[in-house]
VOTORMAR-284305 format. One line per 3 residues: for each residue y, x, z negated of N, C-alpha, C. Coordinates in steps of 0.05 Angstrom, whole numbers, plus 32768, in hexadecimal, padded with zeros to 4 digits. Layout:
N
Y,X,Z,Y,X,Z,Y,X,Z; ...
% end
This chain:
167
7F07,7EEF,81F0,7F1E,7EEB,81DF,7F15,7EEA,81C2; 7F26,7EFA,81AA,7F1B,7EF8,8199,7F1E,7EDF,8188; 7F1B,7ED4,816E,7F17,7EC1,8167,7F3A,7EBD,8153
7F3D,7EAF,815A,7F5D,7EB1,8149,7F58,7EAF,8120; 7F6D,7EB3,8115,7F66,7EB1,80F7,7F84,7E92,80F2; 7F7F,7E7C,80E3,7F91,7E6C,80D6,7F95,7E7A,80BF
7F8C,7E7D,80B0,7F8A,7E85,8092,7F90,7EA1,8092; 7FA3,7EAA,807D,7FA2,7ED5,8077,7F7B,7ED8,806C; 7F73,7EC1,805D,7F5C,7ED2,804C,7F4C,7ECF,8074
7F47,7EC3,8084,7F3C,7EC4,809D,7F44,7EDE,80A9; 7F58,7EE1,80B1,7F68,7EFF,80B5,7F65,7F11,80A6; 7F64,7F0D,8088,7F4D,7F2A,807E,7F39,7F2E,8082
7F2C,7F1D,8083,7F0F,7F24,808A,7F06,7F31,80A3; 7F14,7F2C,80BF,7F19,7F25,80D1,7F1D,7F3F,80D4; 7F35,7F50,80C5,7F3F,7F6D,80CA,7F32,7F80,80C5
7F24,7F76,80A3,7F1C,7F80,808B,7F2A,7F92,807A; 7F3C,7F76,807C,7F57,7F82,8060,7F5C,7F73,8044; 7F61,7F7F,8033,7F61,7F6A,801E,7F72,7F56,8025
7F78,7F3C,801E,7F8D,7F2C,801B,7FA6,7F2D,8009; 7F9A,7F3C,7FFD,7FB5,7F48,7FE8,7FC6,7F55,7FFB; 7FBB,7F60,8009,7FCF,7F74,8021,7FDD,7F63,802D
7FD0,7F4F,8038,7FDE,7F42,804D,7FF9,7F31,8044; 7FEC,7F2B,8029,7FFE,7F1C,801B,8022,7F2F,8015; 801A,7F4A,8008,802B,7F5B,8001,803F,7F62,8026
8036,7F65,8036,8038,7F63,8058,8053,7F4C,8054; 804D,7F35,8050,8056,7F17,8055,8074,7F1E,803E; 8069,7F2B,8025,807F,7F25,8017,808E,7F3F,8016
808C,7F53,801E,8098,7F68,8025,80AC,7F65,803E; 80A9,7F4D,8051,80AD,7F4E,8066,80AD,7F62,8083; 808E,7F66,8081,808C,7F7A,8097,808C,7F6D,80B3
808E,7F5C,80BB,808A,7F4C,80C8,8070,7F43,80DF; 805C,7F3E,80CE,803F,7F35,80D5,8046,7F11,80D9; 8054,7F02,80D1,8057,7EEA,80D0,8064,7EE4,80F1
806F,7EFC,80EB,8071,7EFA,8115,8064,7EFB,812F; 8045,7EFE,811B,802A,7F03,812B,802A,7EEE,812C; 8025,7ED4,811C,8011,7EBF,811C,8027,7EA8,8137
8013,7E9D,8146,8018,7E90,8159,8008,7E7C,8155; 801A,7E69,8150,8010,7E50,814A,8008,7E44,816B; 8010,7E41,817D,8003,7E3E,818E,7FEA,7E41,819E
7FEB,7E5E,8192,7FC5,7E68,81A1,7FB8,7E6A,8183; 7FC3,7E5F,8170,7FB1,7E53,815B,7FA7,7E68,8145; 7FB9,7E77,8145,7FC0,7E85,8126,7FC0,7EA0,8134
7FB9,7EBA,8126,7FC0,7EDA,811C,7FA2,7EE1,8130; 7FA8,7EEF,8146,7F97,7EFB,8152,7F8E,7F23,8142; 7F78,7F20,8135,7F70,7F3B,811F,7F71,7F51,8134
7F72,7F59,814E,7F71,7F67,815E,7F95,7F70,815D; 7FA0,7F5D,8161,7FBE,7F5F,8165,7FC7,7F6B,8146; 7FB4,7F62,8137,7FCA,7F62,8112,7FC0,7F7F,8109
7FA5,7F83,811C,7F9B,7FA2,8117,7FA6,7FB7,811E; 7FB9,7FB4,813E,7FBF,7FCA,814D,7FE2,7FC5,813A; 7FE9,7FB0,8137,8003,7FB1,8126,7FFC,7FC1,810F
7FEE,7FC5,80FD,7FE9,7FCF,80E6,7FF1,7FE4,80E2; 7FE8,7FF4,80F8,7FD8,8011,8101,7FEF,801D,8107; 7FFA,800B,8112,8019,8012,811C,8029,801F,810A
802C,7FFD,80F5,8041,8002,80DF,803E,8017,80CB; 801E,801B,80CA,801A,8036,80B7,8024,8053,80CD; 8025,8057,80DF,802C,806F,80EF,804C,8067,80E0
8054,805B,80ED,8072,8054,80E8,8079,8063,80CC; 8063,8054,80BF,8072,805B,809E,806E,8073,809C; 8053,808B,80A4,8051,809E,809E,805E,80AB,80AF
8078,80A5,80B8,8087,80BA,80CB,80A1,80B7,80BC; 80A4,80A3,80B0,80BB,809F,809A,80BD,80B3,8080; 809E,80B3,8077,8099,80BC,8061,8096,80DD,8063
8091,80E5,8079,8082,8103,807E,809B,8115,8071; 8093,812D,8072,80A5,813F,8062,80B7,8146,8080; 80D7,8150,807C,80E3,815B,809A,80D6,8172,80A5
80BE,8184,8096,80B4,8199,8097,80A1,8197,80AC; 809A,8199,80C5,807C,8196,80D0,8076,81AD,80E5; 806B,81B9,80D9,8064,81D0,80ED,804C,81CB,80F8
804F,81D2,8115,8034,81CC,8120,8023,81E6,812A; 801A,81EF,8130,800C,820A,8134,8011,8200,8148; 8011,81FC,8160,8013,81F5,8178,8032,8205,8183
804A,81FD,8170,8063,8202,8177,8064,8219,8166; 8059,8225,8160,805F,8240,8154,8057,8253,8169; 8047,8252,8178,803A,826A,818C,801C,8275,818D
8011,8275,81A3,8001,8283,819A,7FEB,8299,818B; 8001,82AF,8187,7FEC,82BD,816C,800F,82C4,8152; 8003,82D2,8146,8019,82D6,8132,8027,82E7,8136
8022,82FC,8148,803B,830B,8152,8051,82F7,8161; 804D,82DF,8175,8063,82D4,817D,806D,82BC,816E; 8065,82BB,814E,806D,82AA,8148,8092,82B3,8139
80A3,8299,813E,80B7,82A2,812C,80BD,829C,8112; 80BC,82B2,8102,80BA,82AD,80E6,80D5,82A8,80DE; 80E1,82AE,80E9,8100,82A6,80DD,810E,8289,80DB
80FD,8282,80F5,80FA,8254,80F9,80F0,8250,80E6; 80D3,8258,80E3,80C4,8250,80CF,80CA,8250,80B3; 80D9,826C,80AF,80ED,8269,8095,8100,8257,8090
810C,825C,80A2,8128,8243,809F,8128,822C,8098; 8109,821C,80A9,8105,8205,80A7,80FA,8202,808A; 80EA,8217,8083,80DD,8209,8068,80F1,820C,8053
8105,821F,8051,811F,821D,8041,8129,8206,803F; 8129,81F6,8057,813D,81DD,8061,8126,81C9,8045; 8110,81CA,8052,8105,81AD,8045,80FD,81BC,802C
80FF,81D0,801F,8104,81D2,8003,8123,81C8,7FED; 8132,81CA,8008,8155,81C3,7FFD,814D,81A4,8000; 8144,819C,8010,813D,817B,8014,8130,816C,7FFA
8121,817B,7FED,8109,816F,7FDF,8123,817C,7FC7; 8127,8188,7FC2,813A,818E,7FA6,814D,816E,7FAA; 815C,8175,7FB9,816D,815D,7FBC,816B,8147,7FB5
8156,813D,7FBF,8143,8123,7FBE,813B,811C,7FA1; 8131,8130,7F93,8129,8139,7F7E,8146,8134,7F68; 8156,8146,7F71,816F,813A,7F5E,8180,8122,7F5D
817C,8119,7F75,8184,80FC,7F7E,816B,80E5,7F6C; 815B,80EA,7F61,8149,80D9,7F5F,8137,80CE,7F6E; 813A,80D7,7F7C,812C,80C5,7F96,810E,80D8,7F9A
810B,80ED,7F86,80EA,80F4,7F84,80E3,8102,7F71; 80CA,80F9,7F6C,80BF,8103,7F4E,80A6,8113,7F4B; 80B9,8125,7F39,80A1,813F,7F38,807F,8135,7F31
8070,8146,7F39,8058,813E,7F35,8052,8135,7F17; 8056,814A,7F06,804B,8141,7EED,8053,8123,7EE3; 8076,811F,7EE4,8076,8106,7EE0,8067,80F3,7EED
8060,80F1,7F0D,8051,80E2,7F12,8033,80DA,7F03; 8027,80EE,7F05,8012,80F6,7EF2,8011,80E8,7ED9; 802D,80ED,7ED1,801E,80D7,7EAD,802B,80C1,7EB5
8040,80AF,7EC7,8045,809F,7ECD,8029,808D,7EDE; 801E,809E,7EEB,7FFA,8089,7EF4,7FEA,808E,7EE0; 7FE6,809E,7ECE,7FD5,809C,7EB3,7FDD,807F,7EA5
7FF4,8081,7E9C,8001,806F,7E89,7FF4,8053,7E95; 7FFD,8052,7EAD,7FFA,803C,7EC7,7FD6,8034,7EC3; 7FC9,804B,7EC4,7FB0,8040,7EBC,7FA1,803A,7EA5
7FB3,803C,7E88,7FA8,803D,7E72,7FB8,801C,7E6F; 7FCF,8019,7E75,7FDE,8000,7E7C,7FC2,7FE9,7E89; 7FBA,7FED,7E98,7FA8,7FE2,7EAA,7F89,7FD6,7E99
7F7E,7FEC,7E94,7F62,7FF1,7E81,7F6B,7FDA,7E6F; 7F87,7FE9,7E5A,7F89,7FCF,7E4C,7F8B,7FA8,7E55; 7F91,7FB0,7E64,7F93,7F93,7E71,7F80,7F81,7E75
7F68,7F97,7E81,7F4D,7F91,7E8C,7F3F,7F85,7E74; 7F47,7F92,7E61,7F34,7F90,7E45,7F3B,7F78,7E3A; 7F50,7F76,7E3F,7F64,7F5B,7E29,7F5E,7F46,7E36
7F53,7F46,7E53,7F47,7F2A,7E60,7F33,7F22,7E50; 7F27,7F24,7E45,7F0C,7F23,7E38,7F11,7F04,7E25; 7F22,7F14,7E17,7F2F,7EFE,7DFC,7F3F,7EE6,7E08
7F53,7EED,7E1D,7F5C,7EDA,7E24,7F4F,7ECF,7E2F; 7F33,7ED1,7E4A,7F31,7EBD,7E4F,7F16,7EB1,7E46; 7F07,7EC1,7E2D,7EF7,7EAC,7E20,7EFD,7E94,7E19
7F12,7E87,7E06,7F14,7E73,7DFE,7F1B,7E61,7E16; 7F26,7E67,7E2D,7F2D,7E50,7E48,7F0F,7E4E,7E55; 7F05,7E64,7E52,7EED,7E5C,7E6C,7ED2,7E4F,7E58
7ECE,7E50,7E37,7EBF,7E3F,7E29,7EB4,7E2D,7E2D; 7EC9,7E19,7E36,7ECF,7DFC,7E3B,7EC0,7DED,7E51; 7EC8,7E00,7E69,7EC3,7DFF,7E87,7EA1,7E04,7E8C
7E9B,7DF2,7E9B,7E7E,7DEA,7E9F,7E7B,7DEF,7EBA; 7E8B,7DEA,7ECF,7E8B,7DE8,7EE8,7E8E,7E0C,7EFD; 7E80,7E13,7F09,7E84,7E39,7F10,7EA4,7E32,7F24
7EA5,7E17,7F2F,7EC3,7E14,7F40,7ED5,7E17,7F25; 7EDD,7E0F,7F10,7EEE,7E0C,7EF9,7EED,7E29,7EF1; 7EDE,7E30,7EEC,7EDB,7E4F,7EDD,7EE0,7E63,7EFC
7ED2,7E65,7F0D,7EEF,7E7A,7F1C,7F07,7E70,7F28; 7F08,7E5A,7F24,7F28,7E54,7F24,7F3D,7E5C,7F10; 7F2A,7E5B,7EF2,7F36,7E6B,7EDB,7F3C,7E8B,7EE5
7F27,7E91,7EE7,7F2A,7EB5,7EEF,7F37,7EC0,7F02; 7F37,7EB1,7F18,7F47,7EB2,7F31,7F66,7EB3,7F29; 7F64,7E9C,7F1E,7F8D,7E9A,7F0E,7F92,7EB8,7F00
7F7A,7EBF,7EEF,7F84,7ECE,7ED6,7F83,7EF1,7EF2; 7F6C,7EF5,7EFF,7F77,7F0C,7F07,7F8C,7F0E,7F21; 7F8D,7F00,7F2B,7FB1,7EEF,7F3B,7FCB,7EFC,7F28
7FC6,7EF7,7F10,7FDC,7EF7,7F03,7FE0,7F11,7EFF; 7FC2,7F26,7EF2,7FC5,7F3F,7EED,7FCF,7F4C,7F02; 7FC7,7F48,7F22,7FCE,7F53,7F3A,7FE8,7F53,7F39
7FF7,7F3E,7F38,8012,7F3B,7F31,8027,7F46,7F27; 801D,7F48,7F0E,802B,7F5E,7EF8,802A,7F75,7F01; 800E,7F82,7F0A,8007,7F96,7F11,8018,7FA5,7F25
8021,7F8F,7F38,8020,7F9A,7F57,804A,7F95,7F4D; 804F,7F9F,7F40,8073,7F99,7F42,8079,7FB6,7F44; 8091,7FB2,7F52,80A1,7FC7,7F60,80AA,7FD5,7F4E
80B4,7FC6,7F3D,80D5,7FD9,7F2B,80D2,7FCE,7F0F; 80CC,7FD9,7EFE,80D1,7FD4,7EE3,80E6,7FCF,7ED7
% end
C-alpha cells in the first residue's frame, strides 16, 4: 500500500507536481478534493496520478480541433482513399475555426505572439523590480527563517498577479 499524503506540498512531491498545480486544481474546482479521504488518512498519489492523466485526456479531447484524420480510416494506399471526405471535412473545420475566430473565441497567431512577448517583458520587469523592493525589508532581518519568509510572501504574490485569468 502506498503511503498516503495529509499535506498538497506531501502530494507534490509524492506525484512530482508543483504545488502551485495542485493548488490552481483546488481553486479551479476540478475536483481532486474529492480524492482526499480523510479516513484512510489523506490523498493516495497513485489514485491523484491516474486522476490527472485522466483529466488531461479529457481536456485534450475538449480542446482537439473537429478535424482528425487518422490514416488508419482513410484506407490502405491512396488510390482507396476518399478525397472528397477528406475535403469536406477539412472545409468543415476551416468554416469552424473562421467562426470561432469571428466570435472571439480565437486568436490569430500573431496576436498571440506579441500578447506572450508583452507577457514576458511584463514579467522580466517584475523580476528586476524585486531587487529594490525587497532590499530595504530583508536589511533588517538576521534570521534565514525571517528572510525566506520575506521572499516566499514576495514571490506568492508575483505568482498571483501573474497567474490571473482575465484582465
Amino acid at each position: 500500500m502506498t503511503k498516503r499524503c495529509k499535506t498538497i506540498e506531501e502530494l507534490a512531491a509524492a506525484c512530482g507536481l508543483n504545488r502551485a498545480t495542485i493548488y490552481r486544481w483546488r481553486k479551479d474546482g476540478w475536483g481532486i478534493d474529492d480524492l482526499f479521504d480523510e479516513s484512510a488518512g489523506g490523498w493516495d498519489p497513485g489514485e491523484v496520478t491516474a486522476w490527472s492523466k485522466e483529466m488531461k485526456r479529457a481536456r485534450r479531447k475538449i480542446l482537439r480541433p473537429a478535424f482528425d484524420v487518422d490514416e488508419d480510416s482513410l484506407g490502405d494506399g491512396e488510390e482507396s482513399r476518399d478525397w472528397g471526405t477528406v475535403y469536406r471535412k477539412a472545409k468543415a473545420v476551416l468554416a469552424t475555426l473562421q467562426a470561432r475566430k469571428l466570435q472571439d473565441s480565437l486568436v490569430d497567431r500573431s496576436t498571440m505572439e506579441e500578447q506572450f512577448s508583452m507577457r514576458i517583458v511584463e514579467i522580466t520587469t517584475a523580476l528586476d523590480s524585486l531587487t529594490a523592493q525587497l532590499a530595504p525589508r530583508l536589511a533588517p532581518l538576521t534570521r534565514e527563517s525571517e528572510i525566506q519568509a520575506v521572499l516566499r510572501e514576495a514571490f506568492h504574490q508575483l505568482r498571483d498577479h501573474f497567474a490571473r485569468e482575465d484582465e
